[in-house]
N, C-alpha and C positions, 0 to 999 in steps of 0.2 A: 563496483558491483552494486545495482541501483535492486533492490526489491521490493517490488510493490506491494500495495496495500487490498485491501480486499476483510476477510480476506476469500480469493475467486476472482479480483479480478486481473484479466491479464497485461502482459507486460506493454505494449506499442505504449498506451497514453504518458507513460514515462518517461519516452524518448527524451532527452535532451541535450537538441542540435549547438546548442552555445558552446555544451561540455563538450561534445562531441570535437569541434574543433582542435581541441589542447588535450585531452584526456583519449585515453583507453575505457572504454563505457561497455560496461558487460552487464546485458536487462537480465535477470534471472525469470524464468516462467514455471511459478511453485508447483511443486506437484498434486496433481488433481485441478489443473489451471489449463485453459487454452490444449496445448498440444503435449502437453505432459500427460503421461499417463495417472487414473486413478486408481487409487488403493482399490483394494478390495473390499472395503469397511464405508468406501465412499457413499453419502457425502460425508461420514464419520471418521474419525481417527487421525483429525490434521493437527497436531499439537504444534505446539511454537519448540519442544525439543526434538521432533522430526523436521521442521524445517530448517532448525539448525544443522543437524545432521546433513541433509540435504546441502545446503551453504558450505558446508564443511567440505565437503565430497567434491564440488566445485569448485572449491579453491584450490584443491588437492593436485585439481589438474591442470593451472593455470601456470606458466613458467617465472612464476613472481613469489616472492618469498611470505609478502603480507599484500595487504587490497585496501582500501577504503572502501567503507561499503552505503550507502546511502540507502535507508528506511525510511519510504513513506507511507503514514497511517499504519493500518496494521503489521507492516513491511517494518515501522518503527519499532513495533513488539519484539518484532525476532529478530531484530538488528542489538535491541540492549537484551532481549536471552542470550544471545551467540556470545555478546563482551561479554557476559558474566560467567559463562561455562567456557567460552573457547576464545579468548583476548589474544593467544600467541599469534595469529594468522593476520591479527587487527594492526592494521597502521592509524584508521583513525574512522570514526563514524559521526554520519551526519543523519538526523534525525527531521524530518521533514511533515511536519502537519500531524504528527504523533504527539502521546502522555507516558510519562514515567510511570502511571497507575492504571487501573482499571478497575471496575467494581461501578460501584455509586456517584462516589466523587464524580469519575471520571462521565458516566451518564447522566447525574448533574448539570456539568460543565458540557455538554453536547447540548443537551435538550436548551439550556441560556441560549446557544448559540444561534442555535437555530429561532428560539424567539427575540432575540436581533435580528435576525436576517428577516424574519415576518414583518417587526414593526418596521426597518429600513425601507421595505417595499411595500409598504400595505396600501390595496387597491389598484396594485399591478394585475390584468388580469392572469398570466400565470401560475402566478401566486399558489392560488387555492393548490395547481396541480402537484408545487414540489413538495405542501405539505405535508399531501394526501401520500405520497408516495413516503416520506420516513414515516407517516405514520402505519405504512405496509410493512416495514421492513422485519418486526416481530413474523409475520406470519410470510415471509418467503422459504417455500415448501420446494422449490425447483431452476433449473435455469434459464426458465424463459422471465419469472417473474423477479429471479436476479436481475437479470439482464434489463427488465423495465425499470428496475427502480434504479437501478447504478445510475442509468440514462438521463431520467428523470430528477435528480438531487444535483446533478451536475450545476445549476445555478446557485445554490448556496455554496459550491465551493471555488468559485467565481469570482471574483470583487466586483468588475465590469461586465459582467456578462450581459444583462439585458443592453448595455449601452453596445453592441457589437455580437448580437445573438447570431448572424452567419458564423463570424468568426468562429465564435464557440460551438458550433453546431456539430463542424468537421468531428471537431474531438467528440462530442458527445454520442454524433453518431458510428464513429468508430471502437468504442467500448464493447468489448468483451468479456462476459463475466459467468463463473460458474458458482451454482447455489453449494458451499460449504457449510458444512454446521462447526464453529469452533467451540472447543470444552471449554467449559466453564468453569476458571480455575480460581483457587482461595485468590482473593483478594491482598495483593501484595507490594510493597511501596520498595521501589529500585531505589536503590545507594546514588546519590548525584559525585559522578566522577568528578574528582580536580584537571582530568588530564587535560590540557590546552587542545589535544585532539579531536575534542568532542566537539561538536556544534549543533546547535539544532537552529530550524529554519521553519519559521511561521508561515502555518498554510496563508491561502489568501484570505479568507474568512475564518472567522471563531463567534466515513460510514461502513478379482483371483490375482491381481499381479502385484500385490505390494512388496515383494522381495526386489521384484524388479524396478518397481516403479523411482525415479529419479527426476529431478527438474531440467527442463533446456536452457540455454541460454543461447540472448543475440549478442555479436562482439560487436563496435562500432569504433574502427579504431581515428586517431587523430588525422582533421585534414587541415590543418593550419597550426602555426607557430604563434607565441606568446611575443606579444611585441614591447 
């Protein structure tokens, strides 16, 4: 169960064809996301223990006992909320381009990042345009200017992106994103699990119907054997 990151945006840039051969891959598409329904409170009221709930409610209806669930970026957040309120369902999680904190630290250790990726490329003409966009990202009000900025930062989370910008373009221009506001919750340091199940996976570089509303998911199930 792969849940993306965002959070807003939607599930396709996710996809992955490698797992997809050997694995049962189920993209979750978070509520108030793509084709999911929004709250009623939207863009408000998205907590990481409604998304759990939600994750929950999915699994509930899947014919498998436990899941692995793969978190990327903010997908990471509510991948370790879900183990820590709802672990029985958990076979095992993988953490992908996510932090076990948030707060300062955690915007600390973004803003570094991203001034590595300035000095790596400085004097690319691009450049100026992906800075100028995290530096939008405080004041995205909607989802047309979600959707610019998702678009636009895609090269810092790239390794090789300018060395093969067609390539990456596919993906960049296929991004979907919807403007979420998430709460701002007390600043809190997650327990580091001993389980051997755990892994995490370094990005490439170092962003009226709520009763009803519920997330979709795409299944993509195995088309090759483990050799």
């Amino acid at each position: 169960m792969a849940h993306p990151g965002g959070p807003g945006i939607a599930w396709e840039y996710l996809r992955a064809p490698a797992l997809e051969r050997f694995l049962t891959m189920m993209y979750l598409e978070p509520v108030g996301t793509g084709g999911s329904d929004r709250l009623a409170t939207h863009p408000h009221g998205y907590t990481r223990a409604r998304y759990s709930r939600h994750l929950a409610a999915l699994i509930d209806h899947l014919p498998v006992s436990r899941v692995h669930v793969l978190g990327h970026s903010h997908g990471g957040f509510v991948a370790q909320y879900h183990a820590l309120h709802r672990p029985d369902r958990l076979a095992g999680m993988v953490l992908y381009d996510s932090a076990p904190v948030t707060g300062p630290e955690h915007a600390a250790e973004a803003m570094r990042a991203v001034r590595e990726f300035a000095a790596r490329h400085a004097g690319h003409p691009e450049l100026p345009a992906v800075l100028q966009a995290f530096g939008a990202i405080p004041a995205i009000s909607d989802d047309e200017a979600m959707m610019a900025v998702a678009r636009a930062i895609v090269p810092a989370y790239v390794a090789d992106y300018w060395s093969d910008a067609r390539r990456w373009a596919l993906l960049q221009d296929s991004l979907r994103a919807t403007c979420i506001s998430e709460p701002q919750s007390p600043r809190r340091r997650r327990p580091a699990p001993a389980d051997p199940r755990l892994a995490h996976v370094p990005g490439e570089q170092k962003g009226p119907k709520a009763p009803a509303a519920l997330p979709r998911a795409a299944a993509h199930r195995p088309t090759g054997l483990r050799r």
